[in-house]
C-alpha positions in Angstrom: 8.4 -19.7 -10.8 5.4 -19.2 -8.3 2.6 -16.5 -9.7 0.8 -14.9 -7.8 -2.0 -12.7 -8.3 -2.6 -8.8 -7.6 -5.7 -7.0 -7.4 -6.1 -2.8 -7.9 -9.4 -1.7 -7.3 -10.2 2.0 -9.3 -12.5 3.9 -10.7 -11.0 4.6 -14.3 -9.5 1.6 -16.6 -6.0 2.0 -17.8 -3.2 0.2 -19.5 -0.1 1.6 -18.7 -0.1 2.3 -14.8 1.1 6.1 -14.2 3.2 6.8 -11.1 2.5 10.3 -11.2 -1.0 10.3 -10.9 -0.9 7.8 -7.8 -2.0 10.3 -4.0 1.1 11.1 -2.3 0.7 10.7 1.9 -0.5 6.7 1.4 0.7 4.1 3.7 3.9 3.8 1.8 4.2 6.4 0.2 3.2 7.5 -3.3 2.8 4.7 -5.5 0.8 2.1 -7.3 -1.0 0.0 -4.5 -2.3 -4.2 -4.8 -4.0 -6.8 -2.9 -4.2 -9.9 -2.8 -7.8 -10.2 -1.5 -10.1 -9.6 -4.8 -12.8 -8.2 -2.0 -10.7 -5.8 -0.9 -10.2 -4.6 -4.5 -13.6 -4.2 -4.6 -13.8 -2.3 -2.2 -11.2 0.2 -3.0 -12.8 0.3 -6.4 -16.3 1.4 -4.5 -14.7 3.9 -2.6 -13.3 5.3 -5.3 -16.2 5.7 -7.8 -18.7 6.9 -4.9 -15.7 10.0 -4.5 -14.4 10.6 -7.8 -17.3 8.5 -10.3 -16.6 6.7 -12.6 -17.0 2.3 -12.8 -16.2 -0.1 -10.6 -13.1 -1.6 -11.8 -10.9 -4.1 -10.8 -7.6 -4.9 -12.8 -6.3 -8.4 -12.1 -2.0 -8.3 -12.3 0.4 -11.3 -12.5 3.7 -11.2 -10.7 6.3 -13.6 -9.6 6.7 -14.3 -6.4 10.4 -14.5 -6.4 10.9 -11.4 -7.2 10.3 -10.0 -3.9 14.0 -11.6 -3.3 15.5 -9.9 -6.2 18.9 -8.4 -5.2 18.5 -6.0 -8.0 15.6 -4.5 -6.3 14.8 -2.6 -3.3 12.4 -4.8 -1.3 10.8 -3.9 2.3 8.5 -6.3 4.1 7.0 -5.8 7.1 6.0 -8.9 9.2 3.0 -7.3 10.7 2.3 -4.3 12.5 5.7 -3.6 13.8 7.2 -0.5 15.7 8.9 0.0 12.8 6.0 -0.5 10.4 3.8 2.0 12.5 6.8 4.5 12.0 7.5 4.4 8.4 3.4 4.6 7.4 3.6 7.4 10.1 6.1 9.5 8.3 4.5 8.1 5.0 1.9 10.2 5.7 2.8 13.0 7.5 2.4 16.3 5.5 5.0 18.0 8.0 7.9 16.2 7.7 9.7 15.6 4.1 10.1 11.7 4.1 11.1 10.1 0.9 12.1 6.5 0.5 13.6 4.7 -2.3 12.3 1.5 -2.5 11.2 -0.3 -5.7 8.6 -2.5 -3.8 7.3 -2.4 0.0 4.3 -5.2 1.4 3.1 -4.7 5.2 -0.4 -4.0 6.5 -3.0 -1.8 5.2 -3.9 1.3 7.5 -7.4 1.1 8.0 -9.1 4.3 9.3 -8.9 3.3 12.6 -5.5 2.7 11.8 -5.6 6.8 10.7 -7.1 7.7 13.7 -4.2 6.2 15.9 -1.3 7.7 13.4 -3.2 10.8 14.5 -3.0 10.3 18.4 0.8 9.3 17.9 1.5 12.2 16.0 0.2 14.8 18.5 1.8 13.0 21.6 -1.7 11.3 23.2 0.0 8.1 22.6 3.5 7.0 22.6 5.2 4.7 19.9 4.9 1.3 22.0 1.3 1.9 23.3 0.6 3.0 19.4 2.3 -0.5 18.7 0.3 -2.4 20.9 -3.1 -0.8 20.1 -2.4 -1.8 16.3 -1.7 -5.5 17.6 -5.2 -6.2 18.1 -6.4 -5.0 14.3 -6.8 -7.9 11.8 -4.9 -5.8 9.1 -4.7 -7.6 5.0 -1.5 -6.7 3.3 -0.7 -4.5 0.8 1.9 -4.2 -2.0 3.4 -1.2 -3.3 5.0 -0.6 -6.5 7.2 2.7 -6.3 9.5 2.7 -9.4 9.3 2.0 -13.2 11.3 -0.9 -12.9 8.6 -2.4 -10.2 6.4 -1.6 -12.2 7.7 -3.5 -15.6 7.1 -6.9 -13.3 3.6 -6.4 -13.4 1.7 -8.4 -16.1 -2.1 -7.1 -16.5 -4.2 -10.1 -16.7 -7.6 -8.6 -17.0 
């Protein structure tokens, strides 16, 4: 069993976590988003209360490792900014097409806002896909994890 642990940085404390009040348009979707980087957290949290109020909060989740590999989920991991990575955070969050996925649990790199600004010349045709691609090769770019279903959900275990 290797733990690992999750960080979610917001701006109002909870205890059950609430798919339906999680933004739609995100990197992967709509969902319930960790880190691994506690800084990061924090900042997420900052962001948050200097938008919406509130504290600065960060919940601390446990979660097993190996169940990333579980064949009775639906996993996606992207090894870095991939062509195909760029594409599925592209129709993530595109408010003209109708994309829905159905994975249980998705970790790749987090789209900065520079990483926004390129989705944006990509999507109106300045760029094309493989110069898109390379441009996003030269961002240092954490990872993410995304919980999308009540079942990923279950394997998180709030520390704190």
């Amino acid at each position: 069993r290797i733990s690992m642990i999750l960080y979610h940085g917001t701006n109002i404390d909870f205890e059950c976590i609430d798919l339906s009040k999680s933004f739609p348009f995100k990197d992967f979707g709509q969902g319930f988003y960790l880190t691994e980087i506690r800084s990061q957290a924090e900042k997420m949290a900052k962001r948050k209360h200097e938008t919406l109020g509130g504290g600065l909060i960060v919940q601390e989740y446990d979660f097993e490792e190996n169940n990333l590999h579980n064949k009775d989920l639906k996993t996606l991991i992207f090894k870095g900014t991939t062509p195909e990575w760029a594409k599925f955070v592209f129709n993530n969050r595109s408010r003209e097409i109708d994309f829905q996925h159905d994975y249980d649990i998705i970790v790749g790199p987090i789209a900065d806002d520079g990483v926004a600004f390129l989705i944006n010349q990509y999507s109106s045709g300045a760029i094309t896909l493989p110069q898109f691609t390379r441009m996003l090769k030269f961002r240092k770019l954490s990872n993410q994890y995304f919980f999308g279903t009540e079942r990923s959900i279950s394997l998180l275990k709030r520390i704190k």
